[in-house]
VEXMILUM-474127 format. One record per residue: x, y, z of N, C-alpha, C in turn; residue in one letter; residue number from 1. Coordinates in nm, 3 decimals. Atoms other than C-alpha are relative to their C-alpha. Example, Ala and Ser with C-alpha at 12.3 -4.5 7.8 and 13.67 -1.06 7.14 Angstrom:
<atoms>
  n_east n_north    n_up ca_east ca_north   ca_up  c_east c_north    c_up residu num
   0.089  -0.119   0.000   1.230   -0.450   0.780   0.090   0.120   0.000      a   1
  -0.082  -0.119  -0.006   1.367   -0.106   0.714  -0.077   0.109   0.073      s   2
</atoms>
This chain:
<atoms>
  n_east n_north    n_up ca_east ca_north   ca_up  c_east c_north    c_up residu num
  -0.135  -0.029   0.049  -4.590    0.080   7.316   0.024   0.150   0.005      x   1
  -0.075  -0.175   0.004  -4.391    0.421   7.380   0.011   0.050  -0.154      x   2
  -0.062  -0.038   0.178  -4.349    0.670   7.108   0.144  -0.030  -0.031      x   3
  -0.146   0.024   0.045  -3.991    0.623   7.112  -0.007  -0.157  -0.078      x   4
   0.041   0.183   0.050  -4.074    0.190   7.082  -0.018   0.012  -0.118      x   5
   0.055   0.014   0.118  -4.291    0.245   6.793   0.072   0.086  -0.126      x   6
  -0.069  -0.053   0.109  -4.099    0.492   6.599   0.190  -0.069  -0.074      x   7
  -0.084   0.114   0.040  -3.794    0.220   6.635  -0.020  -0.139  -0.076      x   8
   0.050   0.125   0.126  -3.999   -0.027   6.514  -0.046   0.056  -0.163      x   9
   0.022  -0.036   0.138  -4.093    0.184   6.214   0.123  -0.024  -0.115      x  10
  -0.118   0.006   0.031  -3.761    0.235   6.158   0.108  -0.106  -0.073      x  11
  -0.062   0.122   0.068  -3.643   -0.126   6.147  -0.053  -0.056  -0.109      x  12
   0.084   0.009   0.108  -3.940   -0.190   5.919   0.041   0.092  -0.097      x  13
  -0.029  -0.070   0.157  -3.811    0.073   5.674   0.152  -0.074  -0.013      x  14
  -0.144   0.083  -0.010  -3.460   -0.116   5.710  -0.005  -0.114  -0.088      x  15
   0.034   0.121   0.014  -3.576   -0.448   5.646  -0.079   0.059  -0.152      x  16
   0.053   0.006   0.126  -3.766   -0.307   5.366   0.052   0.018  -0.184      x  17
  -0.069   0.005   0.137  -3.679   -0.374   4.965   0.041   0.190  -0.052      x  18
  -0.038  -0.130   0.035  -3.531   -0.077   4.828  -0.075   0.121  -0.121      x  19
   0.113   0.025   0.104  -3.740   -0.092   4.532  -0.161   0.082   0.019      x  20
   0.179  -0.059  -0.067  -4.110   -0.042   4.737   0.063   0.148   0.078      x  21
  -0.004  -0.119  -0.025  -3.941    0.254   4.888   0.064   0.109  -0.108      x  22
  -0.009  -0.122   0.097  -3.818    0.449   4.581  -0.084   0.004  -0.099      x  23
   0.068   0.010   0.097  -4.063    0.366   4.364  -0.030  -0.083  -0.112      x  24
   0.010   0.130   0.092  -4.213    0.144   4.125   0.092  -0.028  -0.123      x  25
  -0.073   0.006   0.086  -4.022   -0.031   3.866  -0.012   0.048  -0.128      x  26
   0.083  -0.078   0.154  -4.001    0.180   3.519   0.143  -0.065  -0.113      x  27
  -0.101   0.000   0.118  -3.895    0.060   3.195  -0.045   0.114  -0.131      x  28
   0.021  -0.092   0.130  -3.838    0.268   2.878  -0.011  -0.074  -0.128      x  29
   0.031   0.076   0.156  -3.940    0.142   2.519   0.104   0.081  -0.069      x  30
  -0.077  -0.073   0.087  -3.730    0.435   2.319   0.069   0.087   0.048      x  31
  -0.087  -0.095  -0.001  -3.516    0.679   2.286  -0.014   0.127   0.094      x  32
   0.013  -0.117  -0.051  -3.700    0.950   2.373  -0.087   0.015   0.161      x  33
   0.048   0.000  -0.097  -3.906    0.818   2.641   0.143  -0.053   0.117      x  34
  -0.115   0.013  -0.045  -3.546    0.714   2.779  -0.002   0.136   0.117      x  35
  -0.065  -0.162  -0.003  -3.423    1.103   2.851  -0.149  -0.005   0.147      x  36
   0.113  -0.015  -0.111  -3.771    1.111   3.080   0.036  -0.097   0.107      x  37
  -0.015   0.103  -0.089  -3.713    0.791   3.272   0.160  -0.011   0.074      x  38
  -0.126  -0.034  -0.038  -3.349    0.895   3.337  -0.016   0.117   0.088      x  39
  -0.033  -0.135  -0.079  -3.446    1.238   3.453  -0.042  -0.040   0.135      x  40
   0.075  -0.012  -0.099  -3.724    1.123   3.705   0.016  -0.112   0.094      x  41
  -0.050   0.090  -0.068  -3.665    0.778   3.806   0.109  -0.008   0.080      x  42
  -0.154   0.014  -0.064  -3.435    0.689   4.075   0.050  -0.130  -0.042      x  43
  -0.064   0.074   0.118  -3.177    0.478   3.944  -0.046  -0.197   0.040      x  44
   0.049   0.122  -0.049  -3.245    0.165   4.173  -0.129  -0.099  -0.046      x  45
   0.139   0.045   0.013  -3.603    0.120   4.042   0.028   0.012  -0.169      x  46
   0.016   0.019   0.147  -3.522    0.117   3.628   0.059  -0.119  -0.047      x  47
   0.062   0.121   0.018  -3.579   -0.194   3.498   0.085  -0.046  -0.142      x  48
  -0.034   0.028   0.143  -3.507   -0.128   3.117   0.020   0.098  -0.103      x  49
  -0.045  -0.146   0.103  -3.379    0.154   2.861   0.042  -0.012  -0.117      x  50
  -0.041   0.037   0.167  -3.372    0.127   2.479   0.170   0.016   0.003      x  51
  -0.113  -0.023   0.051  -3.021    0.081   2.358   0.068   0.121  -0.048      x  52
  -0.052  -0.088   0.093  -2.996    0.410   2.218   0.015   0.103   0.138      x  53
   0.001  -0.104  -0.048  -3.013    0.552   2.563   0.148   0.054   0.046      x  54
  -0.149  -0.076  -0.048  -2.613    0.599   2.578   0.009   0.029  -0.128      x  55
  -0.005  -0.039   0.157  -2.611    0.698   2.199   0.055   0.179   0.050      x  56
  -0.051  -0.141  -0.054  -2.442    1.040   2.179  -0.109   0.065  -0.012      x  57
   0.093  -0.041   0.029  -2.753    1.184   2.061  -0.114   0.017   0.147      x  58
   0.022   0.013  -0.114  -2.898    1.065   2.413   0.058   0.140   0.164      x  59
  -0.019  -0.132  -0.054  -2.944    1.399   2.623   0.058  -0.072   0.165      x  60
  -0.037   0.041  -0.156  -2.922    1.182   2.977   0.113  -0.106  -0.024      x  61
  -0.075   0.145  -0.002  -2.686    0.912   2.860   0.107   0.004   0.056      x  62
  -0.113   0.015  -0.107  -2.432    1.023   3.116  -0.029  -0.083   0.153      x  63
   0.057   0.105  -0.127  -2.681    0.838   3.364  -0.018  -0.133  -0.008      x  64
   0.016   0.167   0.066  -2.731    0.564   3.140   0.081  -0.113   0.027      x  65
  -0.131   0.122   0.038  -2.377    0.344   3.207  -0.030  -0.083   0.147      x  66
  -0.057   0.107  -0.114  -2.389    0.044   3.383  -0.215  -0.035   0.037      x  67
   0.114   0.036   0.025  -2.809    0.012   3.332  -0.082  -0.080  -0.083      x  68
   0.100   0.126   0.072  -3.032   -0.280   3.183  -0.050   0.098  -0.116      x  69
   0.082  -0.038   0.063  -3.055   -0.179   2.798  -0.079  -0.151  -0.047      x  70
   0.066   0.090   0.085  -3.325   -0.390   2.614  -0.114   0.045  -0.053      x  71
   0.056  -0.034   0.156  -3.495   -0.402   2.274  -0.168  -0.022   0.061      x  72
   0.137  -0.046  -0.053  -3.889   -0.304   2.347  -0.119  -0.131  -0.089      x  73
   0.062   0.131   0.074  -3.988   -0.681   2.276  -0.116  -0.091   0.122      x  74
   0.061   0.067  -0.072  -4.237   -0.918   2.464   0.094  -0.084   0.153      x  75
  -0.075   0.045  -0.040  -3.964   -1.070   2.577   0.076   0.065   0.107      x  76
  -0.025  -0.104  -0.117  -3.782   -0.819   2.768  -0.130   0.040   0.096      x  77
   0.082  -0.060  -0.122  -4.072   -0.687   2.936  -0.076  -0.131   0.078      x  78
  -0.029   0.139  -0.072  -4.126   -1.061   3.060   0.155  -0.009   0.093      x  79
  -0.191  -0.010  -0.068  -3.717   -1.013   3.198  -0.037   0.077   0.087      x  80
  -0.005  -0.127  -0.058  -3.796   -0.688   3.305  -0.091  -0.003   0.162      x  81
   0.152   0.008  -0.072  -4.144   -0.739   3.517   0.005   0.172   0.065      x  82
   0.072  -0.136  -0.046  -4.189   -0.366   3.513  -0.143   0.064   0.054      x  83
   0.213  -0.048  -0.097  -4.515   -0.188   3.718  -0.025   0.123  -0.111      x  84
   0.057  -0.132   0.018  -4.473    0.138   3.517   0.085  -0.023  -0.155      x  85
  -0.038  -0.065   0.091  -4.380    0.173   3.159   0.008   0.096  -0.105      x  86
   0.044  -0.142   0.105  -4.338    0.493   2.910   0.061  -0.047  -0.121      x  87
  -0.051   0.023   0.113  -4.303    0.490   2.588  -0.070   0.139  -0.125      x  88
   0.098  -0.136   0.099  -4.354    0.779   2.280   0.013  -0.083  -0.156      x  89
   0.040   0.079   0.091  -4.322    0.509   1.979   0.099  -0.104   0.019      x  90
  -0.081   0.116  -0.004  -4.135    0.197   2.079  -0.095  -0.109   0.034      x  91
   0.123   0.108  -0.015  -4.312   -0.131   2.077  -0.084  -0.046  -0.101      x  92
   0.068   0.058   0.105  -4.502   -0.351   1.855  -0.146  -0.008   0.024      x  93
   0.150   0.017  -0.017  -4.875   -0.445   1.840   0.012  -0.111   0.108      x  94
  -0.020   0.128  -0.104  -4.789   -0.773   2.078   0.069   0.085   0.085      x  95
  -0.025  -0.055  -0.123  -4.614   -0.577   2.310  -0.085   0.103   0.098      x  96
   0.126  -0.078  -0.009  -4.918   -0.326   2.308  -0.088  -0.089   0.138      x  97
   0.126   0.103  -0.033  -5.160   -0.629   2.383   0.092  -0.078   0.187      x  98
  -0.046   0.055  -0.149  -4.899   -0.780   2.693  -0.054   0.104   0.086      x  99
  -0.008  -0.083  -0.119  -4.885   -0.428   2.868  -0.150   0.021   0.039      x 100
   0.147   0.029  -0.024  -5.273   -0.444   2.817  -0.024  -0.077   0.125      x 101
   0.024   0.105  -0.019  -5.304   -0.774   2.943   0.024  -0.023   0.143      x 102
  -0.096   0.052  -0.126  -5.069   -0.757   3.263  -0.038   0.153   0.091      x 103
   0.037  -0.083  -0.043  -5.224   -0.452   3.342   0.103   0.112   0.066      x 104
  -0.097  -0.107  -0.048  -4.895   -0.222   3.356  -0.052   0.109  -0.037      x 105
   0.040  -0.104   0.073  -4.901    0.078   3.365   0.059   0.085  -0.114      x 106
  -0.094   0.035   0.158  -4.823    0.238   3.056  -0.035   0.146  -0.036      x 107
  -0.004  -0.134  -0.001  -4.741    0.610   3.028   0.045   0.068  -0.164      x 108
  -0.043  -0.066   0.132  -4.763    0.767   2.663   0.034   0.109  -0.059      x 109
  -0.072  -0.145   0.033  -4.569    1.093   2.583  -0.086  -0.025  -0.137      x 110
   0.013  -0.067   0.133  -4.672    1.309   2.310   0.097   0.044  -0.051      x 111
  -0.121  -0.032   0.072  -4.465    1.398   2.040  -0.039   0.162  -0.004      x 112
   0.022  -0.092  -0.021  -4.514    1.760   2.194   0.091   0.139  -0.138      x 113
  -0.053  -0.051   0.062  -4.430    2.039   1.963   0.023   0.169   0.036      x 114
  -0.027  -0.109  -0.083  -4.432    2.344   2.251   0.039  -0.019   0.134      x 115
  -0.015   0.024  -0.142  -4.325    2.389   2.577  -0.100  -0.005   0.081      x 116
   0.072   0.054  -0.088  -4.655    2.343   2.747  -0.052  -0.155  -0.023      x 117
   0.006   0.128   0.015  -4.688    1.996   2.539   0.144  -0.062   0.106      x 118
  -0.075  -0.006  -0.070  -4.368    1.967   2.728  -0.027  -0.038   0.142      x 119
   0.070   0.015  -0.102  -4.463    2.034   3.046  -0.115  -0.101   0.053      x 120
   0.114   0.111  -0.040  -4.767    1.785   3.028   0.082  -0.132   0.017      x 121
  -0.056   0.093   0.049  -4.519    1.525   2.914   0.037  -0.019   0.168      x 122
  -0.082   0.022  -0.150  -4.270    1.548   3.235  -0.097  -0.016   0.106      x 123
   0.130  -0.005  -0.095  -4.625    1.593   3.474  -0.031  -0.153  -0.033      x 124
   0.105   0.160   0.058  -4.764    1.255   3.328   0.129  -0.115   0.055      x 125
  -0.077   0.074  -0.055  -4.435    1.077   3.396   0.049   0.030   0.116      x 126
  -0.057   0.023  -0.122  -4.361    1.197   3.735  -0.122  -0.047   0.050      x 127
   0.094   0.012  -0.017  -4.707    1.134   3.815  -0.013  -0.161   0.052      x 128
   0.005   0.137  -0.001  -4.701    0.775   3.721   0.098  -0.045   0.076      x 129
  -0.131   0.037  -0.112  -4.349    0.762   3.910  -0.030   0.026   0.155      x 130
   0.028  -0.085  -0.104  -4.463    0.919   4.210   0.082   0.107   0.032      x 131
  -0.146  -0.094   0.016  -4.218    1.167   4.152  -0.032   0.179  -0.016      x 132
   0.058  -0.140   0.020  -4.407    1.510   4.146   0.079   0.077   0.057      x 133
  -0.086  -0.074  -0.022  -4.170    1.710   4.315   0.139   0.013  -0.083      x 134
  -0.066  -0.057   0.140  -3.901    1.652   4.055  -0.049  -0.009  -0.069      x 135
   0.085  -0.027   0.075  -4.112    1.650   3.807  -0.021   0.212  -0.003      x 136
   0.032  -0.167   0.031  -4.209    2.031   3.882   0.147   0.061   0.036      x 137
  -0.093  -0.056  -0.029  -3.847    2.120   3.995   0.076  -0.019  -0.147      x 138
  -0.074   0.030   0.143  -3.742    1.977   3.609  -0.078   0.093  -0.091      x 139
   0.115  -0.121   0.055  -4.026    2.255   3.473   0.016   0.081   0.039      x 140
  -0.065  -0.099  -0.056  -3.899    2.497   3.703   0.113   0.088  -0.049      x 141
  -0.140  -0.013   0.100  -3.540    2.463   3.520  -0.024   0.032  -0.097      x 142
   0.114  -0.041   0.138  -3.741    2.468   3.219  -0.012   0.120  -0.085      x 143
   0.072  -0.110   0.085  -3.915    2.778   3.218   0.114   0.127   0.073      x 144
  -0.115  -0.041  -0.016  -3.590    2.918   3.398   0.041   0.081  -0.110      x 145
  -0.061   0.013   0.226  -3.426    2.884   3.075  -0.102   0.114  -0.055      x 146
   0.128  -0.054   0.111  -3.725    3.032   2.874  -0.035   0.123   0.055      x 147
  -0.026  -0.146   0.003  -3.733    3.353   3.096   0.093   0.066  -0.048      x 148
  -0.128  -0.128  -0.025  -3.365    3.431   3.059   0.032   0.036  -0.143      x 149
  -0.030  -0.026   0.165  -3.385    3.345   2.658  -0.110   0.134  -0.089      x 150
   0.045  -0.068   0.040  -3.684    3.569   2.627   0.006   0.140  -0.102      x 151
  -0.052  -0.102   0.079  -3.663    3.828   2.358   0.103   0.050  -0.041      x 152
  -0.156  -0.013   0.067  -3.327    3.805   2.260   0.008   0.055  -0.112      x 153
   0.023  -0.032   0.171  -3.363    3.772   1.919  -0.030   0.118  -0.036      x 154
   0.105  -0.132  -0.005  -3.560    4.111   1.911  -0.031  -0.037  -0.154      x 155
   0.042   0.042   0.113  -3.768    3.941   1.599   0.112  -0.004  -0.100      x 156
  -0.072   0.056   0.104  -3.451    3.898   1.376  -0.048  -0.135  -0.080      x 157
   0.064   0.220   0.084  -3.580    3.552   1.099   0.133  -0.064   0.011      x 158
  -0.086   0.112   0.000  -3.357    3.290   1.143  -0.104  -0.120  -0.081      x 159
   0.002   0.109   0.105  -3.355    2.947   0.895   0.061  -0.138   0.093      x 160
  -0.028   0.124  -0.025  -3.368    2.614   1.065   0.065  -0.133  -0.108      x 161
  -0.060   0.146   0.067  -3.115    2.348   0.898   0.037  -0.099   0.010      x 162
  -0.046   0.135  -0.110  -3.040    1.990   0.938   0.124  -0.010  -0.135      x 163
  -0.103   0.038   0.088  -2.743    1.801   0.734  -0.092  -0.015  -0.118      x 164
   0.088   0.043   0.122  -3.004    1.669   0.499  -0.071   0.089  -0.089      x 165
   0.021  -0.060   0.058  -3.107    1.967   0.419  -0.156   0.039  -0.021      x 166
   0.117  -0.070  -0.068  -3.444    2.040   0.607  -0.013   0.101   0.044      x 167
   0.031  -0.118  -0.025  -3.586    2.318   0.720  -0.104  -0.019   0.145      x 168
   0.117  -0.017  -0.108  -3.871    2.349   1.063  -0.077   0.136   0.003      x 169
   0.104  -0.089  -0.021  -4.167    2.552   1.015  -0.140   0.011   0.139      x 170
   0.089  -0.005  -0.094  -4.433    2.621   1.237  -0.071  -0.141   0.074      x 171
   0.044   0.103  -0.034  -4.600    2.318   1.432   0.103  -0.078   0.068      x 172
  -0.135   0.051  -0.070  -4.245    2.215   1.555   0.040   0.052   0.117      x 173
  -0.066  -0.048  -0.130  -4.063    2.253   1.879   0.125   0.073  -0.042      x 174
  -0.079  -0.134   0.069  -3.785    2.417   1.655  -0.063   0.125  -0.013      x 175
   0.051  -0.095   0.027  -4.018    2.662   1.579  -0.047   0.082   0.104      x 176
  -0.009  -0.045  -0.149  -4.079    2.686   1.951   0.108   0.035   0.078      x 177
  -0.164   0.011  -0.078  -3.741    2.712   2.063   0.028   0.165  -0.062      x 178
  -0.054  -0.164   0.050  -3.730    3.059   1.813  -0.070   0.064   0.015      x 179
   0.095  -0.117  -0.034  -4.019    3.199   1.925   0.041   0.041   0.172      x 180
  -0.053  -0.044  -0.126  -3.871    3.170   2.299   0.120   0.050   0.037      x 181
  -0.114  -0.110   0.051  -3.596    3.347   2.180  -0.018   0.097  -0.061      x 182
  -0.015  -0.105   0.060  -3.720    3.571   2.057   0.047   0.033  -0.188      x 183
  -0.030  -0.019   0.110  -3.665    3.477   1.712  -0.159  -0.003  -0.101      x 184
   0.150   0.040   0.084  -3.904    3.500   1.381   0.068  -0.086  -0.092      x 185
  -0.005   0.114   0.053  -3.933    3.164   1.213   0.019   0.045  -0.192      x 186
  -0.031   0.003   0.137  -3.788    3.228   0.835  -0.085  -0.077  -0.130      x 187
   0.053   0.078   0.035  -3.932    2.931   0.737  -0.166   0.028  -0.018      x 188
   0.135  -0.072   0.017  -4.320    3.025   0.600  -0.115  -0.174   0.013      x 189
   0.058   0.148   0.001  -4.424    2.614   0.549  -0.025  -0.061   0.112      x 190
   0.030   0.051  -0.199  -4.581    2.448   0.885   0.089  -0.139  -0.036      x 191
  -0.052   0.108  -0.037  -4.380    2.154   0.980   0.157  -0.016  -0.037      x 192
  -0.164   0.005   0.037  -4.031    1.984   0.868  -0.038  -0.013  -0.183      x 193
  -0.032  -0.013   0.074  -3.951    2.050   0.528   0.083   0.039  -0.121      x 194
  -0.159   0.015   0.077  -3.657    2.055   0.213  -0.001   0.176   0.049      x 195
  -0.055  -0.145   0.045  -3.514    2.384   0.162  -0.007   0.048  -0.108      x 196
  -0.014  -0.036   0.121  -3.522    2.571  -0.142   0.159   0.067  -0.004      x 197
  -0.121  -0.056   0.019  -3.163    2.615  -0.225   0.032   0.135  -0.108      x 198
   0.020  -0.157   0.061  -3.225    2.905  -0.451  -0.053   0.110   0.086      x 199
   0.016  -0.120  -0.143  -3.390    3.115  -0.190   0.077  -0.009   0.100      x 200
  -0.072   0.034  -0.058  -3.167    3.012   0.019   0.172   0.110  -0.024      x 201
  -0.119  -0.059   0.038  -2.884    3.167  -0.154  -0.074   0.180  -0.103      x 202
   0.041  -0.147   0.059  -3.101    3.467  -0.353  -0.050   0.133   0.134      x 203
   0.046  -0.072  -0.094  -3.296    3.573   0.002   0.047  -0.062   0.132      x 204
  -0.060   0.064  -0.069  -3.063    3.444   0.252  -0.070   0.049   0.161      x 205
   0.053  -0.084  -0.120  -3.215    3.493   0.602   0.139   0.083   0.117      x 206
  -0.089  -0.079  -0.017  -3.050    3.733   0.837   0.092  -0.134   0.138      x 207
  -0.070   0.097  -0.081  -2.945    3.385   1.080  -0.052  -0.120  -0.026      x 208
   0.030   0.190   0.048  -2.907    3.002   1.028   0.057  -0.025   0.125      x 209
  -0.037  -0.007  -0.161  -2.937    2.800   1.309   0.007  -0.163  -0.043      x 210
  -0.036   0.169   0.067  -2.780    2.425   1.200  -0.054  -0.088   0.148      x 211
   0.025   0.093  -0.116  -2.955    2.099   1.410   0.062  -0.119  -0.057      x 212
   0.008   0.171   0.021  -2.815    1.768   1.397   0.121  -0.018  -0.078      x 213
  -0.128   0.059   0.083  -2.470    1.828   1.262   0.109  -0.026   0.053      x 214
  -0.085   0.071  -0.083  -2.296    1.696   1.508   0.028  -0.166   0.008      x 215
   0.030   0.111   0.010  -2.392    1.357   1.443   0.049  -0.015  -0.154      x 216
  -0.050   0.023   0.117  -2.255    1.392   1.073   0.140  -0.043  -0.005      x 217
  -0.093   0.080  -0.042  -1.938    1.159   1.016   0.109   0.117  -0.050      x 218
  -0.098  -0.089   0.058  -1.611    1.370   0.945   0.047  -0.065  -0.174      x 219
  -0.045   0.031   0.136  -1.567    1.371   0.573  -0.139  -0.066  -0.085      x 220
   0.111   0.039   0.063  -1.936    1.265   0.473  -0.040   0.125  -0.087      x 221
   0.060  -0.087   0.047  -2.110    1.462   0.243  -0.082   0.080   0.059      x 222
   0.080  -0.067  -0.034  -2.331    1.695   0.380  -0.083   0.087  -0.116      x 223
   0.115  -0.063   0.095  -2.649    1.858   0.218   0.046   0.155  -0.003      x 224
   0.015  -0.168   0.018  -2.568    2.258   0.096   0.172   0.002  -0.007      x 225
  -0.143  -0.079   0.036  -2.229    2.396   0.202   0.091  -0.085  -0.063      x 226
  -0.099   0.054   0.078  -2.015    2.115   0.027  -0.041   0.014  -0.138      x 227
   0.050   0.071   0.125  -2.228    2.097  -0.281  -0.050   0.135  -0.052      x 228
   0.002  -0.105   0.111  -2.253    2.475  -0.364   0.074   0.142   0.086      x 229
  -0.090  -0.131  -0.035  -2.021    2.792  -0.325  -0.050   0.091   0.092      x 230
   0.037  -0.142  -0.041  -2.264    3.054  -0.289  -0.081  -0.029   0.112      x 231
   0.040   0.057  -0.104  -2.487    2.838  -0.008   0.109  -0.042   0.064      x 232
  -0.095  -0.022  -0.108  -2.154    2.763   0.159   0.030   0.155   0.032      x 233
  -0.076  -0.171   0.010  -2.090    3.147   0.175  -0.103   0.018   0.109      x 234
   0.065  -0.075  -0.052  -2.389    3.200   0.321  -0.043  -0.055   0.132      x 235
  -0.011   0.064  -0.151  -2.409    2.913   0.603   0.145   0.049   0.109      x 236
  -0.092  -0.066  -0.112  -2.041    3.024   0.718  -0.036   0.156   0.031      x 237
   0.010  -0.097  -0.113  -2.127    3.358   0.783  -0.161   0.033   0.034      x 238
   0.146  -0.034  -0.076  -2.497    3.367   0.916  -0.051  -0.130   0.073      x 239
   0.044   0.057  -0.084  -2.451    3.076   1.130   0.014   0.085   0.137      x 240
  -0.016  -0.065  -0.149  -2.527    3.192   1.506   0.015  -0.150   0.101      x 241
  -0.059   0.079  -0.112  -2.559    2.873   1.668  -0.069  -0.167  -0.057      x 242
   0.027   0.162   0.066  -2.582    2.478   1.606  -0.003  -0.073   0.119      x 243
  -0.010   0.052  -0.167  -2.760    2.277   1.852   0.019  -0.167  -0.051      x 244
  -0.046   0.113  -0.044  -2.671    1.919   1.944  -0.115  -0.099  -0.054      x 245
   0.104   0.146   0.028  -2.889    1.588   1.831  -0.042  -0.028   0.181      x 246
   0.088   0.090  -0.115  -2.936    1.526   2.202  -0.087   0.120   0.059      x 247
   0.083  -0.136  -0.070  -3.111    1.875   2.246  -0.145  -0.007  -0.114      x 248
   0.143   0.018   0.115  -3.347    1.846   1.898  -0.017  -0.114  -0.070      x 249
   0.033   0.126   0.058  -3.339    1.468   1.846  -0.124  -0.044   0.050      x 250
   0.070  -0.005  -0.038  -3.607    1.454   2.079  -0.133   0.090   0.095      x 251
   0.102  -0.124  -0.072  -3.925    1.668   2.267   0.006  -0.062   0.123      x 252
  -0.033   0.027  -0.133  -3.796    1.688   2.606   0.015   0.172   0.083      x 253
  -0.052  -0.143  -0.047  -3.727    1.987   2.847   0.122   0.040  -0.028      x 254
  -0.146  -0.019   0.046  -3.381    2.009   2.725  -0.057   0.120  -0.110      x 255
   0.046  -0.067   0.128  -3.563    2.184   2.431   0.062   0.156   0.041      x 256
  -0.021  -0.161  -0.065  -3.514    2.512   2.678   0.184   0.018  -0.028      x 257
  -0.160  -0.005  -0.022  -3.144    2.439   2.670   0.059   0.086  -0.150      x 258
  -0.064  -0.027   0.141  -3.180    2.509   2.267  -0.026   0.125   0.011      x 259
   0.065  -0.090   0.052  -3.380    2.807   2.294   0.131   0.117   0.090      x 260
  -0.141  -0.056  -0.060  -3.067    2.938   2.548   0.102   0.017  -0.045      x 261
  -0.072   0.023   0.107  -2.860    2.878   2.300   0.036   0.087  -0.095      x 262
   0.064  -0.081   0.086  -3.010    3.077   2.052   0.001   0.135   0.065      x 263
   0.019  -0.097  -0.056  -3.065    3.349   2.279   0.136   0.067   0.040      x 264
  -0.166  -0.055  -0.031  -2.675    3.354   2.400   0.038   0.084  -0.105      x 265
  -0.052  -0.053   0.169  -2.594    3.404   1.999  -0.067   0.114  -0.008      x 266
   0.037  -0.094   0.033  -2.794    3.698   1.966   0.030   0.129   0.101      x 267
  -0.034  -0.156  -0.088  -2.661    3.899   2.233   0.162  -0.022   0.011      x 268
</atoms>
């Protein structure tokens, strides 16, 4: 057979072939957050299954989400589904555990990363399993993009992480990562998520508050602090710089860079 012959017959053979075996194996998502991953990397033809929450406004990709198979991260679905590849960072029961065991999928587990190189491992592990390594490092690329241009903004100014409820993010967090790649110093002295002291709060006010997650608060709900005291409303309206989105710090994703850009805009 001529090279021309054989490279026509290749040809018709990629024709004839499912669309599926050429973009890649089938991936379902268990949650929310493993969603946002399986949206970025997957091509759309080959996703299988996507928690319900992945068009939720909170949902950083859920502009890719419409018109995609959601379902609840049950035995059952992933019987519907017959996925090859699934991720998940806490969705799923102990019986759904024991199927993906059993059926020998594969079964890709994010960490609930709390820096940008936990980050980075995360997106590597799921393009990996996708065969998807080239976006994969072109979505880390964007990434650390971001994270040069936010660099040292802040020039160490403390900023005060707040949610509606009236949390705080200390050290060990990807909030706390997001202000160190800005260039900010973390206010907060306690490692992890924790209340606020509304007396320090209002006696040693830091020199910036940086509100998460109040976008998702209903119009006219109560909110934790500025409705419920004068001198802590005084001091959130003027030392807010910037308030990021539920679909930027609802979950540990590369978007995280998007917050720390954010942050970095506000200070210059």
């Amino acid at each position: 057979m001529s090279a021309v012959k054989a490279l026509r017959a290749l040809l018709a053979a990629l024709a004839l072939a499912p669309v599926s075996a050429l973009a890649g194996p089938r991936v379902m998502s268990l949650d929310s957050c493993a969603d946002q991953y399986v949206l970025a990397l997957a091509p759309r033809e080959t996703i299988v299954g996507l928690s319900h929450r992945a068009i939720s406004r909170d949902s950083y990709m859920r502009s890719r989400a419409g018109g995609l198979p959601l379902r609840r991260a049950t035995f059952e679905s992933l019987v519907a589904a017959r996925p090859e590849v699934v991720v998940r960072l806490w969705g799923g029961d102990a019986r759904l555990s024991e199927a993906l065991e059993k059926k020998n999928i594969t079964t890709v587990a994010l960490d609930d990363a709390a820096d940008f190189g936990g980050l980075r491992a995360n997106v590597r592990k799921v393009a990996v399993a996708l065969d998807r390594k080239p976006q994969g490092e072109a979505l880390i690329a964007r990434m650390d993009a971001q994270l040069a241009r936010s660099a040292g903004a802040g020039q160490g100014r403390a900023a005060l992480y707040l949610t509606p409820g009236g949390f705080t993010a200390g050290s060990g967090t990807l909030v706390d990562a997001m202000f160190k790649a800005a260039g900010y110093t973390n206010a907060t002295k306690d490692p992890y998520f924790a209340p606020v002291s509304l007396e320090r709060m209002v006696m040693q006010p830091p020199a910036a508050v940086v509100l998460g997650l109040f976008d998702m608060v209903r119009a006219g709900a109560d909110r934790w602090g500025p409705g419920r005291h004068a001198a802590l409303q005084k001091v959130v309206k003027t030392r807010t710089v910037a308030s990021l989105p539920a679909s930027v710090v609802g979950c540990a994703g590369w978007f995280a860079a998007d917050g720390a850009e954010a942050l970095a805009r506000a200070a210059r």
